[in-house]
C-alpha positions in Angstrom: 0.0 0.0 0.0 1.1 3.3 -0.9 0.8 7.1 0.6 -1.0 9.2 -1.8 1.2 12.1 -3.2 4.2 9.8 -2.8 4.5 7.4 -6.1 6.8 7.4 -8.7 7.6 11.4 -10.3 5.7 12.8 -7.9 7.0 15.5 -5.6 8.2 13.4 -2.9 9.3 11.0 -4.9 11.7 13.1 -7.0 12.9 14.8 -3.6 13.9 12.2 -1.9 16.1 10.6 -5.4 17.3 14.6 -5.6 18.3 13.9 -1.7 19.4 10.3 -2.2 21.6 11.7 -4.9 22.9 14.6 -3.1 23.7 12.1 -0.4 25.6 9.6 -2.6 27.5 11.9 -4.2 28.9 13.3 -0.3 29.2 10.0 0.5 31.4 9.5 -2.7 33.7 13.4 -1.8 33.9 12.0 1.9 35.1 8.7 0.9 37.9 10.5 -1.7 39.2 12.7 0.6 39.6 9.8 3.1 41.4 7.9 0.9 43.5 10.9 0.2 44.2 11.3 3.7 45.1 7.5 4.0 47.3 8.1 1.5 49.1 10.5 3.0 49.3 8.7 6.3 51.0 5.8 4.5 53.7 8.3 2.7 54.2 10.0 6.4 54.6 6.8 8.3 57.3 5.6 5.2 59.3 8.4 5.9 58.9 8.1 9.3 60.0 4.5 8.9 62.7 5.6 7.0 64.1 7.9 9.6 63.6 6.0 12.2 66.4 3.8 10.3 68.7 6.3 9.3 68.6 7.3 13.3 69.5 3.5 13.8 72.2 3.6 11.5 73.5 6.8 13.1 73.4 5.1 16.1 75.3 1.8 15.4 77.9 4.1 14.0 78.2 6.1 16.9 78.8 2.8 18.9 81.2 2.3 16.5 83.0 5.2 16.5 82.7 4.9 21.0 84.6 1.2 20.5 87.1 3.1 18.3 87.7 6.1 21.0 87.8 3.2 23.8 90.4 1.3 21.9 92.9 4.5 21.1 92.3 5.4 25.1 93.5 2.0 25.8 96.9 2.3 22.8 97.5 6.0 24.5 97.5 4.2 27.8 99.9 1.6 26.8 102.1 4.3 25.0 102.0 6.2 27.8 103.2 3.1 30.3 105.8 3.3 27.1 107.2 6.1 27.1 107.9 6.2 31.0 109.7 3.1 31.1 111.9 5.1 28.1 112.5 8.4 30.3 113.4 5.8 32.7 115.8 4.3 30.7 117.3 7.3 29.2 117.3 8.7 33.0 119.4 5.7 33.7 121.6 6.0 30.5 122.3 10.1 31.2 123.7 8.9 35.1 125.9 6.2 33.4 127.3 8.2 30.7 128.5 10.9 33.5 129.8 8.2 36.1 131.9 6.5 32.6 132.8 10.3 32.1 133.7 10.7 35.1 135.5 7.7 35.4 137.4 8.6 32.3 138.6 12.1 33.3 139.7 10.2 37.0 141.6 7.6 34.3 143.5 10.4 32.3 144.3 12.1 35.5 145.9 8.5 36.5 147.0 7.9 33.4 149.5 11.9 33.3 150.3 11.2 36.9 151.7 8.2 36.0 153.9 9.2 33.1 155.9 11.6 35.0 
């Protein structure tokens, strides 16, 4: 059964298709621009994704460049341990050298006394 002044072409009838139409086609812009902005989501997070790497990479050559720092510390260390056992030894080799000079100044002296 159907309402008077409602059947096919009449005024309600073309309103509501005008309005079912109207609605469709928001439905259709809503559902673009949604898409759109999905779209754009999926390009942000790649990038983000794509930092978020180049930060990792950053990172693991940062501990890199820590193990590097760590391992010169410890060769400037040993170099240092080096270079005092040298002063040392130099130390040492200056006091010899003056006692063996000394020794042969006392020797010449010996040595002219003798001869007269």
């Amino acid at each position: 059964m159907q309402k008077s002044g409602c059947g096919k072409g009449s005024g309600v009838d073309r309103s509501r298709r005008a309005t079912t139409i109207s609605l469709k086609k928001k439905l259709k812009d809503k559902m673009a621009v949604q898409g759109q902005g999905r779209s754009q989501i999926m390009d942000a997070l790649a990038e983000i994704q794509e930092r978020h790497e180049a930060v990792r990479d950053v990172e693991r050559k940062l501990l890199e460049l820590q193990q590097i720092f760590l391992n010169i510390a410890v060769l400037v260390n040993a170099q240092g341990d080096m270079l005092d056992n040298i002063e040392t030894q130099v130390s040492s080799a200056v006091n010899h050298v003056q006692q063996g000079n000394k020794g042969l100044i006392t020797a010449k002296k010996h040595q002219k006394n003798s001869r007269k």
